[in-house]
N, C-alpha and C positions, 0 to 999 in steps of 0.2 A: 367539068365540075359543075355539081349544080349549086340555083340558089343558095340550097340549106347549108351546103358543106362548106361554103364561102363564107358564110354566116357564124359556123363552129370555128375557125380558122382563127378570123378576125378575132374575136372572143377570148382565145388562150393568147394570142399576141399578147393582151391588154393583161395578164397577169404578171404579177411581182413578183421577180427571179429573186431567189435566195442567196445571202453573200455568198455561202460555199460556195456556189457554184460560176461566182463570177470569178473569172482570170483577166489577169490584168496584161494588158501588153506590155508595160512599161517597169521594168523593177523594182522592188523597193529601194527605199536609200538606207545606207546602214547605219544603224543608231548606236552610237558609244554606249559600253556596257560599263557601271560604273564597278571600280572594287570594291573588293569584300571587305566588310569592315574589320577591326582587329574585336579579336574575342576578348572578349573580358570576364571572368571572372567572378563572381556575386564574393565578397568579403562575409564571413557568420558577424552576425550583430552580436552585442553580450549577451543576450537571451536564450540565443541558439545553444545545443548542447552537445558538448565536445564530441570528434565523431569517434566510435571506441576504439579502445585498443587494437593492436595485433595482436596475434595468435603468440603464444609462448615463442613457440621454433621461430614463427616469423622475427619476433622479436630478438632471440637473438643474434637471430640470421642477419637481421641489419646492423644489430650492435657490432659484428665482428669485425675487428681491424683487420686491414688490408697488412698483410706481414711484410715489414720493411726489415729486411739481412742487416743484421747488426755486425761492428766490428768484432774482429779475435778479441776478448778480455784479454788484459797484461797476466802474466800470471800471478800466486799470489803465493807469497813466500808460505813454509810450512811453519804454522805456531811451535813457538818453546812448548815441551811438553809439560803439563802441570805436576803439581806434588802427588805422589801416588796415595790410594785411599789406603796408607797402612796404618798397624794398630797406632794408638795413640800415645803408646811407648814400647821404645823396644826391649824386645823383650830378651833375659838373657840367658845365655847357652847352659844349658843343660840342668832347667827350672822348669817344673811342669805350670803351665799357665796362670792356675791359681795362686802361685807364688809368685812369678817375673811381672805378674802386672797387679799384683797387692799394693796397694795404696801405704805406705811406713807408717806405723803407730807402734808405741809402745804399750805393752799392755799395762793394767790396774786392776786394783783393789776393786774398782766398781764399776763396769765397763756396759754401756748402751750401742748396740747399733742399729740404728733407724733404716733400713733397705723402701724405700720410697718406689713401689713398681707401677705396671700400666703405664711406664713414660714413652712419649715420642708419639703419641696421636691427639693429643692435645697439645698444641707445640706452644702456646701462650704459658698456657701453667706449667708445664714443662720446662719452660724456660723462667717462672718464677723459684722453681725446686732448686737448680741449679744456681740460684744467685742467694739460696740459704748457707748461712756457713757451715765448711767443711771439715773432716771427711763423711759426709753423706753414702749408702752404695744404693747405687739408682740400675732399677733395671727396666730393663728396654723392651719393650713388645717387640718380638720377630718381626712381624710386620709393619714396625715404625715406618715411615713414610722419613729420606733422607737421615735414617737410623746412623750411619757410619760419622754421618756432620756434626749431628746431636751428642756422640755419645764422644767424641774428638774436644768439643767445646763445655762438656762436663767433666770430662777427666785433663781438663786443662784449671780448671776452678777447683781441682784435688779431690773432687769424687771419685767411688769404687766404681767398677760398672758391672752389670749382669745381666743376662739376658733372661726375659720373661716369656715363657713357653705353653704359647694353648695348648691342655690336655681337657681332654671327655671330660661334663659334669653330668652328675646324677639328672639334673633338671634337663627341660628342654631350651637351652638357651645357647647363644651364637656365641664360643669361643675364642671364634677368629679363623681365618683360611687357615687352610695344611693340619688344622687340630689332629692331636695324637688320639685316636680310636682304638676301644678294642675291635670292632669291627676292621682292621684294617690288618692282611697280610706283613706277615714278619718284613719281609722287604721295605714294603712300603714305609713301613715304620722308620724303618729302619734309616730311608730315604728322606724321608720327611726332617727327623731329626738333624741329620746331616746339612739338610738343606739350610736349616735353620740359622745351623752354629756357623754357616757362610756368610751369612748377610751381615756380618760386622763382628769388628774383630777386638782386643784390648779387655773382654771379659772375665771377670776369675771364674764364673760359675752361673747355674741355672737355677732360677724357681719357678714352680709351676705354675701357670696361670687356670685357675677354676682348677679343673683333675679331680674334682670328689667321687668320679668315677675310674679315673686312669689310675691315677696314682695307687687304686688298690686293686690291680691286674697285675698280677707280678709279673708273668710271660712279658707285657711291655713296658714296662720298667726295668728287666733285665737290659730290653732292647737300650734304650735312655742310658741306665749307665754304662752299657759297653762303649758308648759312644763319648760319654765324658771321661771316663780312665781314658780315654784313646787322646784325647783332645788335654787331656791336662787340668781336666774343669771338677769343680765342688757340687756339691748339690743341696739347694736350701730349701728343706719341705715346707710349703705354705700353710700347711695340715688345713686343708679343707674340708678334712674327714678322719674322724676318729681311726677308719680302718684303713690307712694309708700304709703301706709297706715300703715307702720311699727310700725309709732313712736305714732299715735291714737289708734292702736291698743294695742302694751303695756301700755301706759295708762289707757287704761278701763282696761286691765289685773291688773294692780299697779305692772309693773314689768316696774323699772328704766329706763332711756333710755335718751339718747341723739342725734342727726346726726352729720355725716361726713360734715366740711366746704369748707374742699381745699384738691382736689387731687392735689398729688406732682408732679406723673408723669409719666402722658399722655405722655408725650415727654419723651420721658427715660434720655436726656443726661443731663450733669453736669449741664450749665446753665442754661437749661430750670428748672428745680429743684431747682435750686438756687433763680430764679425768683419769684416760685412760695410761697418758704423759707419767701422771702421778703413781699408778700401779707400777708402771717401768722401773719408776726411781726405788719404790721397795724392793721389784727385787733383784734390782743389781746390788742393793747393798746387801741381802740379805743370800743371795746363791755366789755374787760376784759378776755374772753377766746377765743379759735378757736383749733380745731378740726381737723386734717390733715391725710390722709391717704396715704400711701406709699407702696411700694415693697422691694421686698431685687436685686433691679439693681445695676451695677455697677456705672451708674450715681448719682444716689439715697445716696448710700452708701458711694460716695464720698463727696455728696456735705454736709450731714449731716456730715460727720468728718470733712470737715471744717467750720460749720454753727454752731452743737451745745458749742463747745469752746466759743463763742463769747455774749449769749444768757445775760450772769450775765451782762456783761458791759452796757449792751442795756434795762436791768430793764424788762427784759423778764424773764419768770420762768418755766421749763422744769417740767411738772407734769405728773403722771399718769392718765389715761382715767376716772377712779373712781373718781376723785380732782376736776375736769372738774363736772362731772355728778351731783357729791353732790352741787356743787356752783349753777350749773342751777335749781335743781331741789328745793332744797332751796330759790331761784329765784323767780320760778313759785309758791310757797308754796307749793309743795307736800312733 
C-alpha cells in the first residue's frame, strides 16, 4: 500500500460513526412499563348543549319494556244484567201505541197543548223543559244523542213524548242525518222511517221537523204513514208549508192526526212568546182547543215558567197532545 492510501485510510478511521449503526454487545436492561391510566370522561358544563334527541323508532325502541309473563287473572264473575232499555211504560194489550202510552188527562172546555220539539241535543235546556210542569208533550229528535235515557226521565216527570222527524226543506239547510227526501227511492224511505221509530220507544206519535218540502210529496208521505198505522202512532203536522198534505194523507191512512196552530217562537225572546202565549189563550176559549209549538230557548223556557202557573185561574186547561187529538177527531166523527 502506498503512502497516499495510508493516508485515506487513517482519515475515514477519524470520522464519527452514527448511533444507528452502533451495536451494542451488551443488552439493554428492561424498563418497567407503567399502566395505563383510567379513562375519564370530560362531564358537559352548564353551558354546553344537550346532546339531541334520538330518532323517533330509536326512541321508542329504547322506551320498550322488557315483557315480564304475568300471572293467570282470577276470573271475574259475570255482572247482574242491567234494566232493559224498554218503553217507559208498559204498554197494554190490544191499544195502538198512541193510546197505551197517552199521558191521562181529562178533557175541557178550553184545552192548550204546548208540544216543546227539537229536544235531546241540547241536553242542558232540555233538561230545563222537563222540570216545567206537567203534562208537557216533548218530542225528541231522532237523532238525540242517549235519546231512550232522556225521553225515560221525562215521562217519568209525566210528560207525553214524541218523536221529531227530519224531513226535506224547501231551503238549503242541514235537517239532520237519515232526512226523509224526495230524492230518495221508495225503500229507502221506507228504511229510513223505520230506522227511526227504533231508536226509542214510549211515543204516541211523530212531527215533522223542517219538511216544507217533504211533507208536500205525497208518494212519501204515503210512505211515513204506512209506517205509523203499522206502529200505532199519530201524526202532528208542524205545517211548515201551506201546501203540506200531511194531515189528508193520514187520513186516508186512518192514522190519527192533528196541526200545529201557533208557533211560539220565531222571535225567540221572552215577550215575544209571551205574546204569542196570549193568542193561545183566545183560541182555546173561543174554538175549545189550540195547538202550540215551541223549542227548548231561553226565552221559551222562561216565559212558559211564568205563563203555565197562571193557566187554572184563566179556565184554561193544560193537556197532553193525545187529549187535543181524541176531542178533534171525535169532532170530525172518526
Amino acid at each position: 500500500m502506498g503512502a497516499a492510501s495510508v493516508a485515506v485510510v487513517l482519515a475515514l478511521s477519524l470520522l464519527p460513526v452514527p448511533p444507528a449503526k452502533i451495536r451494542s454487545k451488551t443488552p439493554a436492561a428492561s424498563l418497567p412499563v407503567p399502566p395505563p391510566a383510567p379513562l375519564v370522561m370530560p362531564q358537559p358544563s352548564s353551558e354546553e348543549s344537550e346532546p339531541e334527541p334520538a330518532s323517533k323508532g330509536e326512541e321508542e325502541a329504547s322506551a320498550m319494556p322488557v315483557p315480564v309473563p304475568l300471572p293467570e287473572p282470577a276470573p271475574v264473575p259475570e255482572p247482574a244484567p242491567g234494566p232493559p232499555a224498554a218503553a217507559p211504560v208498559a204498554r197494554p194489550a190490544g191499544l195502538p201505541a198512541w193510546q197505551a202510552y197517552a199521558v191521562p188527562a181529562r178533557p175541557a172546555k178550553a184545552m192548550v197543548a204546548v208540544i216543546i220539539d227539537d229536544m235531546g241535543l241540547d241536553h242542558r235546556r232540555s233538561l230545563l223543559v222537563t222540570e216545567l210542569p206537567a203534562p208537557l208533550t216533548l218530542s225528541y229528535m231522532s237523532y238525540a244523542p242517549h235519546a231512550a235515557e232522556q225521553t225515560r226521565a221525562a215521562h217519568a216527570r209525566g210528560h207525553e213524548l214524541m218523536m221529531h222527524m227530519p224531513m226535506q226543506p224547501l231551503a238549503a239547510l242541514d235537517a239532520g242525518p237519515d232526512v226523509l227526501s224526495e230524492q230518495l227511492p221508495p225503500a229507502e224511505l221506507h228504511r229510513r222511517v223505520e230506522s227511526d221509530l227504533d231508536r226509542f220507544s214510549g211515543i204516541v206519535g211523530v212531527n215533522n221537523h223542517m219538511g216544507s218540502k217533504f211533507t208536500a210529496y205525497e208518494p212519501g208521505m204515503k210512505i211515513v204513514m204506512d209506517s205509523l198505522r203499522a206502529h200505532g202512532l199519530l201524526f202532528i203536522d208542524s205545517m211548515t208549508t201551506n201546501k203540506s198534505v200531511g194531515m189528508a194523507v193520514a187520513r186516508q191512512a186512518g192514522v190519527p192526526t192533528a196541526r200545529r196552530n201557533i208557533f211560539l217562537d220565531d222571535v225567540e225572546d221572552e215577550a215575544s212568546v209571551m205574546g204569542q202565549l196570549a193568542r193561545a189563550e183566545e183560541q182555546a176559549k173561543s174554538v175549545g182547543s189550540v195547538i202550540v209549538i215551541g223549542h227548548p230557548h231561553d226565552g221559551t223556557i222562561a216565559a212558559l215558567t211564568a205563563w203555565l202557573p197562571t193557566l187554572a185561574k184563566k179556565g184554561i186547561t193544560l193537556v197532553p197532545v193525545t187529549t187535543v187529538v181524541k176531542a178533534r177527531e171525535a169532532k170530525a166523527g172518526n
